[in-house]
NUSE-933335 format. One line per 10 residues: number of its first residue (from 1); their letters; for each residue x negated, z, y negated of N, C-alpha, C, CB. Coordinates in Angstrom, 3 decimals. Glycine has a CB too. Example, Ala and Ser with C-alpha at 12.3 -4.5 7.8 and 13.67 -1.06 7.14 Angstrom:
residues 2
1) AS) -13.190:7.800:5.690:-12.300:7.800:4.500:-13.200:7.800:3.300:-11.308:9.046:4.473  -12.850:7.080:2.250:-13.670:7.140:1.060:-12.900:7.870:-0.030:-14.084:5.725:0.598
***
This chain:
residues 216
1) XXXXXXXXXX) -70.272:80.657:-88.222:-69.715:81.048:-89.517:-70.333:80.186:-90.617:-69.967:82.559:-89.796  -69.494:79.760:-91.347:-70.233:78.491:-92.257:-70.960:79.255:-93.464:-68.963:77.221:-92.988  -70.810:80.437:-93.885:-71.521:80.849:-94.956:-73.177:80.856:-94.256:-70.857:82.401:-95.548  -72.850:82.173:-92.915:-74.511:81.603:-92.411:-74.818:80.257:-92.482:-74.869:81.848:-90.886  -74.688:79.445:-92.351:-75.172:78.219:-91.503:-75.717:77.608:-93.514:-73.414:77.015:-90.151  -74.685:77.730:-94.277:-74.592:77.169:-95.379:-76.167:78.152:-96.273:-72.765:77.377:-95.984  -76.128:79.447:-96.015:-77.330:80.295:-96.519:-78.471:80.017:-96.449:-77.442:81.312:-96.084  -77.866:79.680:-94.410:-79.756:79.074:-93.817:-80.305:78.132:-94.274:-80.046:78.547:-92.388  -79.248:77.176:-94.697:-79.751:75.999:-94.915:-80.625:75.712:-96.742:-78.347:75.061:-94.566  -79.780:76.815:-97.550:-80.232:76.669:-98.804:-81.778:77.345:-98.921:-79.149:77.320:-99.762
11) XXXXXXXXXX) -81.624:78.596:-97.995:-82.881:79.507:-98.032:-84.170:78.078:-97.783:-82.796:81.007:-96.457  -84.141:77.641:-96.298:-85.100:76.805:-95.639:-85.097:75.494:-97.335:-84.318:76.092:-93.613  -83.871:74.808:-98.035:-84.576:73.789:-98.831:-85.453:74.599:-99.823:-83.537:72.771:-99.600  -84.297:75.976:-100.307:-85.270:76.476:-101.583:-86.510:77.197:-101.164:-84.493:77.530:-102.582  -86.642:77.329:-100.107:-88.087:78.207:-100.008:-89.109:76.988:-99.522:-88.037:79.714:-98.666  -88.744:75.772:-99.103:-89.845:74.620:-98.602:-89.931:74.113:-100.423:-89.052:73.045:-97.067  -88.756:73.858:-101.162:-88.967:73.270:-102.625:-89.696:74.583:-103.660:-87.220:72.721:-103.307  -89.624:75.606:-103.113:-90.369:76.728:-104.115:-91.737:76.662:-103.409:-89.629:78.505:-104.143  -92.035:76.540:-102.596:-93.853:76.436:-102.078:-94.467:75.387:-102.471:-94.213:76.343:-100.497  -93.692:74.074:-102.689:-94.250:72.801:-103.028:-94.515:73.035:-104.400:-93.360:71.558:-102.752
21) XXXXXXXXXX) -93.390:73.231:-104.936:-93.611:72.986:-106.603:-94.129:74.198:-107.072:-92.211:72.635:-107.527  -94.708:75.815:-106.062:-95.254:76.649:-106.751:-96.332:77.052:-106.423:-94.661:77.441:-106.924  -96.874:75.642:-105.479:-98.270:75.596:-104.799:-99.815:75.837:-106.124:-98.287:73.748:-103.934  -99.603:75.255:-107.216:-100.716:75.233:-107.490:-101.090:76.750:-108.804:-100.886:73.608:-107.924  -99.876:77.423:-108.774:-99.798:78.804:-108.874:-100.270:79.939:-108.088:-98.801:78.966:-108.926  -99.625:79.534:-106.530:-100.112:80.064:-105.708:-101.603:80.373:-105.271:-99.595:79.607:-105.104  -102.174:78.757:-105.314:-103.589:78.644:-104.791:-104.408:79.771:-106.587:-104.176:76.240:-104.507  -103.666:79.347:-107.163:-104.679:80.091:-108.488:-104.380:81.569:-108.350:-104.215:79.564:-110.318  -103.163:82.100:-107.963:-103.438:83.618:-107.736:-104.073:83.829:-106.579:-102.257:84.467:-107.704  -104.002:83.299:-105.691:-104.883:83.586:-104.323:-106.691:83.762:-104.778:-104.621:81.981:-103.088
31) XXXXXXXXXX) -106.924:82.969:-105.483:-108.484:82.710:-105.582:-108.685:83.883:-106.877:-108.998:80.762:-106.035  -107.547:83.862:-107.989:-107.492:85.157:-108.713:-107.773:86.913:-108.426:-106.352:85.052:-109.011  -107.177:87.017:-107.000:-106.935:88.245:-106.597:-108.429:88.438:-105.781:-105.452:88.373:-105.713  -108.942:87.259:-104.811:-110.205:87.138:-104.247:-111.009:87.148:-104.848:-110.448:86.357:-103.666  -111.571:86.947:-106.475:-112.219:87.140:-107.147:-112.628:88.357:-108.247:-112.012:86.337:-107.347  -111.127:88.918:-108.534:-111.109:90.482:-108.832:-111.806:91.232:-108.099:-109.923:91.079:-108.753  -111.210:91.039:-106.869:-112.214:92.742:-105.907:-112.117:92.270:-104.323:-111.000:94.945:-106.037  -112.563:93.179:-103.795:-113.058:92.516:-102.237:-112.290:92.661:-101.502:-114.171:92.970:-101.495  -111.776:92.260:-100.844:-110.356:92.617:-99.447:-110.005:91.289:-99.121:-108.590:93.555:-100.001  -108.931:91.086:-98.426:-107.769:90.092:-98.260:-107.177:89.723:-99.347:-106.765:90.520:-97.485
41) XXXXXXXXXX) -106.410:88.604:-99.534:-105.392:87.939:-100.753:-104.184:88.280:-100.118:-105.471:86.141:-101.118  -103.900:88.620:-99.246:-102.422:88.765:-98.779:-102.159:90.336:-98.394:-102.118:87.739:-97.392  -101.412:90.589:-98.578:-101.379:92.260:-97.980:-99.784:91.920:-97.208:-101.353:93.934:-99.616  -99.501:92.410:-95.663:-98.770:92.558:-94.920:-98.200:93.694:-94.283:-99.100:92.003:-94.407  -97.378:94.326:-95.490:-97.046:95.859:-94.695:-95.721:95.661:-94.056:-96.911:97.328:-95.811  -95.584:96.211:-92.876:-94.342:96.037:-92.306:-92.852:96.464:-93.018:-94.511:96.717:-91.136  -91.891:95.776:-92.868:-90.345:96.373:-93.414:-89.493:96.334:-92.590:-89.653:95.719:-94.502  -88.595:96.466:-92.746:-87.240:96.522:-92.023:-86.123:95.475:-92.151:-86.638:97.692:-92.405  -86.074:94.681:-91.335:-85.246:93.520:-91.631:-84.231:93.745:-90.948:-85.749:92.234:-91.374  -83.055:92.292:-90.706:-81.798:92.377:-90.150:-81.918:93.370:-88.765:-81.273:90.835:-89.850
51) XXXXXXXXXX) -81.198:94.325:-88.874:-80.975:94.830:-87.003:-81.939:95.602:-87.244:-81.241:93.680:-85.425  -82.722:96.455:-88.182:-83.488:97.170:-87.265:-84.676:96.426:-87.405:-82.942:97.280:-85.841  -84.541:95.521:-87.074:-86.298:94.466:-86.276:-87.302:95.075:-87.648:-86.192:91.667:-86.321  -88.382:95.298:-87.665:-89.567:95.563:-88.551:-90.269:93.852:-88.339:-90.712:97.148:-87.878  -90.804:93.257:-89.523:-91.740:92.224:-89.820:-92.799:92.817:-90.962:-90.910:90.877:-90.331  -93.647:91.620:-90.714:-94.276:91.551:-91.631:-93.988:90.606:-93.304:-95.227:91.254:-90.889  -94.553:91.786:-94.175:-93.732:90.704:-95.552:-95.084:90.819:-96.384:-91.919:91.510:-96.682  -95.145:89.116:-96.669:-96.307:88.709:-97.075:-96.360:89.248:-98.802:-96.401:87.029:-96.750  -96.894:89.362:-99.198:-97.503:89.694:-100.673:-98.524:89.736:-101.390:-97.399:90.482:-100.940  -99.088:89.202:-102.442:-100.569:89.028:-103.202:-100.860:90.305:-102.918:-100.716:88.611:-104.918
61) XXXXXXXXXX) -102.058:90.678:-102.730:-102.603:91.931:-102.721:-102.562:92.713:-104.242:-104.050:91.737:-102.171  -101.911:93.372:-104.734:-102.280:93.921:-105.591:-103.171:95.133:-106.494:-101.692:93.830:-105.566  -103.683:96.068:-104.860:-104.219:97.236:-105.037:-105.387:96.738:-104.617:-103.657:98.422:-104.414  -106.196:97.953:-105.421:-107.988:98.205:-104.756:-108.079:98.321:-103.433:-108.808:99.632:-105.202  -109.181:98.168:-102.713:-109.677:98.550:-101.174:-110.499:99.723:-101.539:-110.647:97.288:-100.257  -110.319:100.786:-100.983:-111.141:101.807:-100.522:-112.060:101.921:-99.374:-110.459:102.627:-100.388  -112.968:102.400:-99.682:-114.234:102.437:-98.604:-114.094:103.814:-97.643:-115.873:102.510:-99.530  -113.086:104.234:-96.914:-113.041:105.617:-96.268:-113.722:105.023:-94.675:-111.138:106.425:-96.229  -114.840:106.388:-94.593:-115.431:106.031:-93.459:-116.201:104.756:-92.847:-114.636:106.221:-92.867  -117.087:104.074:-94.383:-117.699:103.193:-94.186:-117.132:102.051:-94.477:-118.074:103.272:-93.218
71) XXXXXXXXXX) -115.914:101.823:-94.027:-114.835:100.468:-93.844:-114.326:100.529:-95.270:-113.378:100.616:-92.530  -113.964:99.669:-95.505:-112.555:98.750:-96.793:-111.953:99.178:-95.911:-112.232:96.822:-97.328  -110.762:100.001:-96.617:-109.439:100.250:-96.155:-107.960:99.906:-97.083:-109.529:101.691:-95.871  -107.102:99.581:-97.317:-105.838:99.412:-98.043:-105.711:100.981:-98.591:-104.470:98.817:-96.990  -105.124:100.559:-100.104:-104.668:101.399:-100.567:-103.674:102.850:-99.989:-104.273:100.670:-101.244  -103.143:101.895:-99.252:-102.088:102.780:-98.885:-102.753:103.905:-97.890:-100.858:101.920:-98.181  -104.333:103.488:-97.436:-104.249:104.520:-96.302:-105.330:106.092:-97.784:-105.547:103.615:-94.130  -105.351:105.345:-98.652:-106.057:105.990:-99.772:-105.018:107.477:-99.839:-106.075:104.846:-101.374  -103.641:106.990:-99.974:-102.790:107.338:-100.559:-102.372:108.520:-100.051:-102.026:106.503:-100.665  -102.334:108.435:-98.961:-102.247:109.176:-97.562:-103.443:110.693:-97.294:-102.674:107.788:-96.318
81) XXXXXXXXXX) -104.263:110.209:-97.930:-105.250:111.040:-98.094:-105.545:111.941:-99.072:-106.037:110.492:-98.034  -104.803:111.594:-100.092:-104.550:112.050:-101.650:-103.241:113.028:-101.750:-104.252:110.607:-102.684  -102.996:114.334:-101.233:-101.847:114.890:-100.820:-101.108:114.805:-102.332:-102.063:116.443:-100.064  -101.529:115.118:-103.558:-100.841:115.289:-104.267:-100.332:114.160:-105.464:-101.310:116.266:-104.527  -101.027:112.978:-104.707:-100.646:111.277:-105.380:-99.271:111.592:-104.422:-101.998:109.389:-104.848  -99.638:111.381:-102.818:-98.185:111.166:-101.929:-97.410:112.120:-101.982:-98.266:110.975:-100.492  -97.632:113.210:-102.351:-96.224:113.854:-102.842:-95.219:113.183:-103.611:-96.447:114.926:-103.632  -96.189:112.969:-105.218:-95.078:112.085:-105.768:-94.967:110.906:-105.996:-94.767:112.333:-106.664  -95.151:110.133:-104.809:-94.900:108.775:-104.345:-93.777:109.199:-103.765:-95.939:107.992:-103.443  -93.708:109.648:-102.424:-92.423:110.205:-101.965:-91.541:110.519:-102.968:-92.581:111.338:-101.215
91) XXXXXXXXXX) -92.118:111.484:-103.918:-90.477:112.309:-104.724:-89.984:110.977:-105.654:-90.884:114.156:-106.189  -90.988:110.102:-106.065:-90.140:108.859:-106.659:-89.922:108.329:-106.299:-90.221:108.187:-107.294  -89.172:108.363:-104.863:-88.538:106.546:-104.233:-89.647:105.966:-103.712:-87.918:105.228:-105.545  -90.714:106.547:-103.360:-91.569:105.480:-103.037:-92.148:104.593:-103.399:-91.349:105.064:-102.575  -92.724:105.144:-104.630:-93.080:104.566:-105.999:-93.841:105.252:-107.045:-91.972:104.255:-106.610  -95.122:104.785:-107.884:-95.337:105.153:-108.961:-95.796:104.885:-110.163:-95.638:105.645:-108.790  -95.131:105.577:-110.949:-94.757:104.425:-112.316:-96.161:104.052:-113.030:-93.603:105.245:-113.730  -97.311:105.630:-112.810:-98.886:104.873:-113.410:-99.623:104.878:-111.997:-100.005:105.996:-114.844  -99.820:103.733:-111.162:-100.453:103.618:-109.740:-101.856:103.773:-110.318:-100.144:102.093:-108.772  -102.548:104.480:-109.903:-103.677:104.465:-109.888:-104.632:103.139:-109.334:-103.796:105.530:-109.315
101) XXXXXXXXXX) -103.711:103.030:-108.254:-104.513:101.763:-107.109:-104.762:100.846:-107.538:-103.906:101.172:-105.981  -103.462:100.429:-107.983:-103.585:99.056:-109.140:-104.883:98.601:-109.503:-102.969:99.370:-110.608  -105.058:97.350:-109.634:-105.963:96.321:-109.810:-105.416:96.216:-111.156:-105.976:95.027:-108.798  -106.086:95.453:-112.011:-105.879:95.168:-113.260:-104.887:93.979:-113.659:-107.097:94.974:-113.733  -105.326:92.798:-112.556:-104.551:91.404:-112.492:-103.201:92.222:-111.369:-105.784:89.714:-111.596  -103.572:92.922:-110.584:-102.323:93.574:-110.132:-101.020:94.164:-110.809:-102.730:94.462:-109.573  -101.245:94.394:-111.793:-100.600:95.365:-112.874:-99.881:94.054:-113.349:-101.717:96.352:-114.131  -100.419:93.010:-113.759:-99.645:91.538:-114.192:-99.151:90.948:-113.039:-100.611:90.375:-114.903  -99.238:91.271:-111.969:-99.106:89.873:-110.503:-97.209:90.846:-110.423:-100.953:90.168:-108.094  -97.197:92.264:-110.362:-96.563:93.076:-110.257:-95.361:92.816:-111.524:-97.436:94.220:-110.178
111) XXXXXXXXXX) -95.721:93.022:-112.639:-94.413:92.698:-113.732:-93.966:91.390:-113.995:-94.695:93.137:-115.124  -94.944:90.395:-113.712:-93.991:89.143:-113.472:-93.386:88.840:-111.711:-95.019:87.701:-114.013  -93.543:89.412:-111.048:-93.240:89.033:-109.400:-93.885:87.975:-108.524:-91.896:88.615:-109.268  -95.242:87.587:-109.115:-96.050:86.984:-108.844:-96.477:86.949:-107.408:-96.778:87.268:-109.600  -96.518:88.267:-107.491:-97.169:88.830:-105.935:-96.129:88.577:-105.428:-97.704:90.423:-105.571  -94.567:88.674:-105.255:-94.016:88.802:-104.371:-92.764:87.029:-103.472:-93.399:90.190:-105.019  -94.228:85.800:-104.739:-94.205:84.857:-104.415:-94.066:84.316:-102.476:-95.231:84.614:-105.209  -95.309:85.028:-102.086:-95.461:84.750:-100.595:-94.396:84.897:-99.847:-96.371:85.504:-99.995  -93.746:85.825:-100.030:-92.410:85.952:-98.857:-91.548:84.558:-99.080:-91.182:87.540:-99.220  -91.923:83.734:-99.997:-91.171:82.204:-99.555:-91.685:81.993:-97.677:-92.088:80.493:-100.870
121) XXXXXXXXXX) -92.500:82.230:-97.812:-93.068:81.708:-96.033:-92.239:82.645:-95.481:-94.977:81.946:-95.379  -92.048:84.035:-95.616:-90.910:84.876:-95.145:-89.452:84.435:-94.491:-90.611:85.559:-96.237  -89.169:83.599:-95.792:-88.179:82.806:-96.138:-87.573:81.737:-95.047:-88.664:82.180:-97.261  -88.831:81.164:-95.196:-89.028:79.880:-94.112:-89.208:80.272:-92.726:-90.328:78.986:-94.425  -89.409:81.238:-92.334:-89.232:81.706:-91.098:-88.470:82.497:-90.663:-89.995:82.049:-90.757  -87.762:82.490:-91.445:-86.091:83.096:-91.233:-86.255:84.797:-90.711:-85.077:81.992:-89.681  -86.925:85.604:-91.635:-87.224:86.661:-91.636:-86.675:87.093:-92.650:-88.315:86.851:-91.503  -86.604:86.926:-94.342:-85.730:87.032:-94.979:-84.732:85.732:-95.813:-86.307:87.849:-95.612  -84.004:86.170:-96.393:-82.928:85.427:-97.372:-83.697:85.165:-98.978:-81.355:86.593:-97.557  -83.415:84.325:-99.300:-83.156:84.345:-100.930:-82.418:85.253:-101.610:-82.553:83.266:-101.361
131) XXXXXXXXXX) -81.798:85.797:-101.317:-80.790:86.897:-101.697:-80.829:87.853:-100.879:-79.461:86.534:-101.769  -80.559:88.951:-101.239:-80.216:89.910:-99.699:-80.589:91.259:-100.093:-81.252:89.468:-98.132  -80.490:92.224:-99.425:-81.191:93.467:-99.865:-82.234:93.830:-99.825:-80.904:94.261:-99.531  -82.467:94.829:-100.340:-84.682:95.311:-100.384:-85.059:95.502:-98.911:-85.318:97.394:-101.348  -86.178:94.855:-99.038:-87.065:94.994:-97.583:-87.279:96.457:-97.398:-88.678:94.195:-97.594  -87.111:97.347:-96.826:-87.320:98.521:-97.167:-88.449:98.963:-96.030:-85.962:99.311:-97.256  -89.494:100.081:-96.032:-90.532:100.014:-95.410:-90.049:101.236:-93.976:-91.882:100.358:-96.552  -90.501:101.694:-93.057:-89.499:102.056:-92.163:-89.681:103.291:-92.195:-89.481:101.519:-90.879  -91.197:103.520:-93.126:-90.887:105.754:-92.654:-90.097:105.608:-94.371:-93.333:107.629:-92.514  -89.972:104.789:-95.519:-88.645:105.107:-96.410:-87.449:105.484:-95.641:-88.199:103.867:-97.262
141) XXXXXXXXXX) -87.238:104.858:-94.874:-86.037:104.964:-94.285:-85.863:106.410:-93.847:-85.917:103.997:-93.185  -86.258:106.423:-93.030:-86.401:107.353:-92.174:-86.431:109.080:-92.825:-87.680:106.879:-91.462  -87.240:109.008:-93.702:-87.582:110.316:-94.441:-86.359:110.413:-95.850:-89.470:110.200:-95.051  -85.999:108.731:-96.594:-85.101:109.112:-97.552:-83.637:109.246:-97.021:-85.190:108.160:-98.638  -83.551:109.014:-95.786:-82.114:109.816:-94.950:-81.938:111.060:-95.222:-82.127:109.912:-93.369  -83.361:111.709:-94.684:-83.040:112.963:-94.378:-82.983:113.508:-95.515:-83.818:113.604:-93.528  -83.261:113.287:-96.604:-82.995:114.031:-98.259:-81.807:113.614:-98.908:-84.170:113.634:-99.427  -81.018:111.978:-98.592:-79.928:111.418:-99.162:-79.307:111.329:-97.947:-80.072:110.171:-99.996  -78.246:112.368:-96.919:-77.798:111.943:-95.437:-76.794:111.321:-95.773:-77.464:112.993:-94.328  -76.206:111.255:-96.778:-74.611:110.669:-97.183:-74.980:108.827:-97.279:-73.907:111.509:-99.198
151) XXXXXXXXXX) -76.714:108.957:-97.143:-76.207:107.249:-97.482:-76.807:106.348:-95.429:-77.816:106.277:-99.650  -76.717:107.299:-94.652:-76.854:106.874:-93.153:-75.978:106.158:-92.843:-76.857:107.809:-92.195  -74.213:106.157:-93.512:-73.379:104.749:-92.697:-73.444:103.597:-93.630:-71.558:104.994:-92.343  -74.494:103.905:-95.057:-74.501:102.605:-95.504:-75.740:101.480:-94.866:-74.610:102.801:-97.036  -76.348:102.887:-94.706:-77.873:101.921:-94.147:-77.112:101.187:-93.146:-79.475:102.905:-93.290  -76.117:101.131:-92.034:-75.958:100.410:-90.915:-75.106:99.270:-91.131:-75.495:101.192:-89.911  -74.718:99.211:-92.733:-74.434:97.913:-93.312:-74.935:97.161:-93.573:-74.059:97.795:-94.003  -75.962:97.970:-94.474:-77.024:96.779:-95.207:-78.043:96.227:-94.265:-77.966:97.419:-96.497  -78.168:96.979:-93.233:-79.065:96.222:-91.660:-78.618:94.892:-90.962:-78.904:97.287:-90.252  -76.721:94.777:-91.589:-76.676:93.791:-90.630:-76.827:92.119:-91.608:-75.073:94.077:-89.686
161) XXXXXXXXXX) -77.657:92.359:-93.075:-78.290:91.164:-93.734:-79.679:91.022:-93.762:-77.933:91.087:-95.008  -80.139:89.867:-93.671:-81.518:89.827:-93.973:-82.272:90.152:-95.867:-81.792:88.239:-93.400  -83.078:90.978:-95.070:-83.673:90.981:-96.722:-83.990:89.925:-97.470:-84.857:91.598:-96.890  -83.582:90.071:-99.225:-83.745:89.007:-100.186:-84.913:89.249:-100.620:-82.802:88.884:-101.244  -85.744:87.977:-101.318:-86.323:88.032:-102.373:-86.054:88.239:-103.583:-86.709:87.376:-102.396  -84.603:88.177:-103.812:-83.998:88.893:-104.611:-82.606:89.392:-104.583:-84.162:88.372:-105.485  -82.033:90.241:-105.453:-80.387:91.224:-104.581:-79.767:91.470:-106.108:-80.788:93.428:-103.379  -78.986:92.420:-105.307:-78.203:93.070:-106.407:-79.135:94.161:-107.490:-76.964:93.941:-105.596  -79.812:94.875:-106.401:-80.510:95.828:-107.100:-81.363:95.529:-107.780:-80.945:96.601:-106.534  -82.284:94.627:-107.009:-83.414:93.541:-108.004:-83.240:92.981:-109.207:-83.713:92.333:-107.441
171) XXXXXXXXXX) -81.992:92.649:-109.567:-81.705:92.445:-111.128:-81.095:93.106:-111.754:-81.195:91.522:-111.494  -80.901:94.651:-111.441:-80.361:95.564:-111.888:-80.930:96.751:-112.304:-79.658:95.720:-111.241  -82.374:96.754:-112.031:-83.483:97.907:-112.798:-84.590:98.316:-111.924:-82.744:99.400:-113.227  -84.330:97.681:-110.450:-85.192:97.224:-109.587:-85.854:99.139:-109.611:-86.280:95.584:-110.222  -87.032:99.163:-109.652:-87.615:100.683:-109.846:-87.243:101.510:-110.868:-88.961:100.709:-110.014  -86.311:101.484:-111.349:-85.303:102.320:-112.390:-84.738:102.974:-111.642:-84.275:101.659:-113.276  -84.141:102.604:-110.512:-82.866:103.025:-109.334:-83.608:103.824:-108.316:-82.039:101.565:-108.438  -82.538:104.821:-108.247:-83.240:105.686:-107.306:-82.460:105.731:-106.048:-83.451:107.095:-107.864  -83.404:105.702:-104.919:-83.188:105.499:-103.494:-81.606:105.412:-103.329:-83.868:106.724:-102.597  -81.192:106.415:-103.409:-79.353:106.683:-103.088:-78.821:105.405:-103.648:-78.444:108.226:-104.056
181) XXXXXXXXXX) -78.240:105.254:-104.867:-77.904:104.195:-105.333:-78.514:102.691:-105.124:-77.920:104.531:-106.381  -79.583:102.743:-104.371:-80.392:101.710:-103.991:-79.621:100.603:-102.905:-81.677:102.405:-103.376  -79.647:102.256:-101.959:-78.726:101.564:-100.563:-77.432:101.665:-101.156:-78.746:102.486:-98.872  -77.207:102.430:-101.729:-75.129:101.878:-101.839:-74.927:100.185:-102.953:-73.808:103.817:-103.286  -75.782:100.042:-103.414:-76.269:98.713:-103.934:-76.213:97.696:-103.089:-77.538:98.730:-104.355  -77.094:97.701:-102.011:-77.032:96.853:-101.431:-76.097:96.706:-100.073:-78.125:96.719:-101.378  -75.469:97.819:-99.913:-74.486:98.095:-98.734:-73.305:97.468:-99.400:-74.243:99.782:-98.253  -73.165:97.352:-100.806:-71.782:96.515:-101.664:-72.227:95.091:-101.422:-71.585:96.836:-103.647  -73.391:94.839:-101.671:-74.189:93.303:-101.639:-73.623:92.906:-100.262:-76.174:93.295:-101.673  -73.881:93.553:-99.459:-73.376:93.275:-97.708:-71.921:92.842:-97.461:-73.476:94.763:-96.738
191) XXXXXXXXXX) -71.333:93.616:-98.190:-69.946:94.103:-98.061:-69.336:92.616:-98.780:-69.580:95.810:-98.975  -69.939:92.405:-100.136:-69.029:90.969:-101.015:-69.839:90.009:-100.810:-68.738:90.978:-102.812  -71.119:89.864:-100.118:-71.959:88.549:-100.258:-71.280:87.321:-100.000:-73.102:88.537:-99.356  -71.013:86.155:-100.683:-70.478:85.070:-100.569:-71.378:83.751:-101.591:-68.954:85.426:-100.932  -71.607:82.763:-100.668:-71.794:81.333:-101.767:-72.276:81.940:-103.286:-69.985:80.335:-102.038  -71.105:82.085:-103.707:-71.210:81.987:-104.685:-71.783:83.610:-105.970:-69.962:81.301:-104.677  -71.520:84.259:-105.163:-72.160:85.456:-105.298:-74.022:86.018:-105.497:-71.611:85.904:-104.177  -74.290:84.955:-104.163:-75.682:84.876:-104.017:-75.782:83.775:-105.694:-76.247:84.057:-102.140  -75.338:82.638:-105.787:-75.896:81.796:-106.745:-76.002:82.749:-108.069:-74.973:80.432:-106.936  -74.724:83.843:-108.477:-74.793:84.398:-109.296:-75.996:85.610:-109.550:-73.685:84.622:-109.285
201) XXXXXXXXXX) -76.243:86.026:-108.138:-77.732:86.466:-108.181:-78.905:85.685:-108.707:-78.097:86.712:-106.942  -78.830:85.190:-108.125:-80.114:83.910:-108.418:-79.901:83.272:-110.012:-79.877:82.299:-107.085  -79.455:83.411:-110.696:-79.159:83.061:-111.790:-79.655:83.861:-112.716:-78.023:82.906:-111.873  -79.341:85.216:-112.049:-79.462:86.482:-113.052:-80.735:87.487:-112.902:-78.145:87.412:-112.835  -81.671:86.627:-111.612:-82.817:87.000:-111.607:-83.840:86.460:-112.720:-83.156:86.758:-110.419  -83.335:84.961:-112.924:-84.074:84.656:-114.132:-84.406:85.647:-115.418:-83.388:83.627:-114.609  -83.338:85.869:-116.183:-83.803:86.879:-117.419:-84.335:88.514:-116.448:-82.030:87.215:-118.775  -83.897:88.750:-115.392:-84.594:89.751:-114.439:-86.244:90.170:-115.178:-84.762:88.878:-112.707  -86.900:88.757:-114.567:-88.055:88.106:-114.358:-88.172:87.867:-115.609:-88.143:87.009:-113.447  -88.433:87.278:-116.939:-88.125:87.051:-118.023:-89.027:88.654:-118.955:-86.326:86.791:-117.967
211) XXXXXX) -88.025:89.582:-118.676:-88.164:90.901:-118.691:-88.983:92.208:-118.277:-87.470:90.985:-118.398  -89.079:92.037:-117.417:-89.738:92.788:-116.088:-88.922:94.108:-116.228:-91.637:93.079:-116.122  -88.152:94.068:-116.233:-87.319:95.377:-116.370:-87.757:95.784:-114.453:-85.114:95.005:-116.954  -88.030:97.212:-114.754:-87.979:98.169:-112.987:-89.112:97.915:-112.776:-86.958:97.676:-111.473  -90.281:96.621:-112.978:-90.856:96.465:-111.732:-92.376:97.238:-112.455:-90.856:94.613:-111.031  -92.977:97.905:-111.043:-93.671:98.652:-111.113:-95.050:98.454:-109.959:-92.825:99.706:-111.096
***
């Protein structure tokens, strides 16, 4: 199908020409985030890509490490432990609007999309698209079914694209949008994606980004 073939091919130049020319950004948030606080520079939580398949999707670290049980641990297992933070993480989409976790340079890596630079290597390994729908994480899935069941035959649309670095929803209020409308967002993205469609994404991520409208 020539649109794949034509996608693959733009993803692999623009994600090899976005690492080159956004290398010396990169290396300065990397040594930025390593110098804030102690952990890893990359944080790798699994998502849900084309089919089902779960990967890993690279990202600046943006949260604190917690010390539970001696060890540095990721935020997220903080979170987990905190019944009444993950309550309403859950009740917002999986999301929250004042994170506690947050790092300070996190809070900036986060409203410009800084952090979510790395998934160019994503990119390049043909794990996700330049365009495409939200990586979504797999117990989201799973748990925002069972509260939104009306959106289960969209999810088996939007599964059959690879996730973007950026979409429909992404320039449309990004964490403004709540779960339901999330997936019927990107189940339309599935449904009309074409050439020229994606370029009009990519266009309109600029003032997106510009803005920081959603991102949280």
């Amino acid at each position: 199908m020539f649109y794949d073939f034509a996608k693959r091919t733009i993803d692999i130049i623009g994600a090899t020409l976005g690492l080159f020319s956004l290398f010396p950004l990169l290396v300065a948030s990397a040594i930025a985030v390593k110098l804030e606080s102690p952990g890893p520079v990359i944080y790798a939580p699994k998502r849900v890509g084309k089919g089902g398949k779960t990967f890993h999707m690279y990202k600046f670290r943006t949260m604190k490490m917690y010390k539970i049980g001696g060890k540095l641990t990721h935020a997220d297992e903080y979170l987990k432990r905190s019944p009444k933070l993950y309550r309403e993480y859950k009740k917002n989409s999986y999301k929250l609007s004042e994170d506690p976790r947050l790092t300070r340079l996190g809070v900036f890596l986060r409203k410009s999309s800084i952090d979510e630079l790395p998934q160019l290597v994503n990119i390049f390994k043909g794990e996700m698209s330049l365009v495409g729908p939200r990586a979504y994480l797999p117990d989201e899935l799973v748990e925002q079914q069972e509260v939104y069941p009306q959106t289960k035959p969209l999810m088996e649309t939007l599964l059959h694209a690879k996730p973007g670095l950026t979409g429909y929803w992404q320039v449309s209020g990004r964490s403004e949008i709540n779960f339901d409308r999330r997936i019927e967002m990107d189940a339309e993205y599935v449904k009309r994606r074409s050439l020229s469609y994606d370029i009009e994404l990519i266009l309109r991520t600029i003032p997106a980004l510009l803005t920081g409208r959603g991102a949280v």
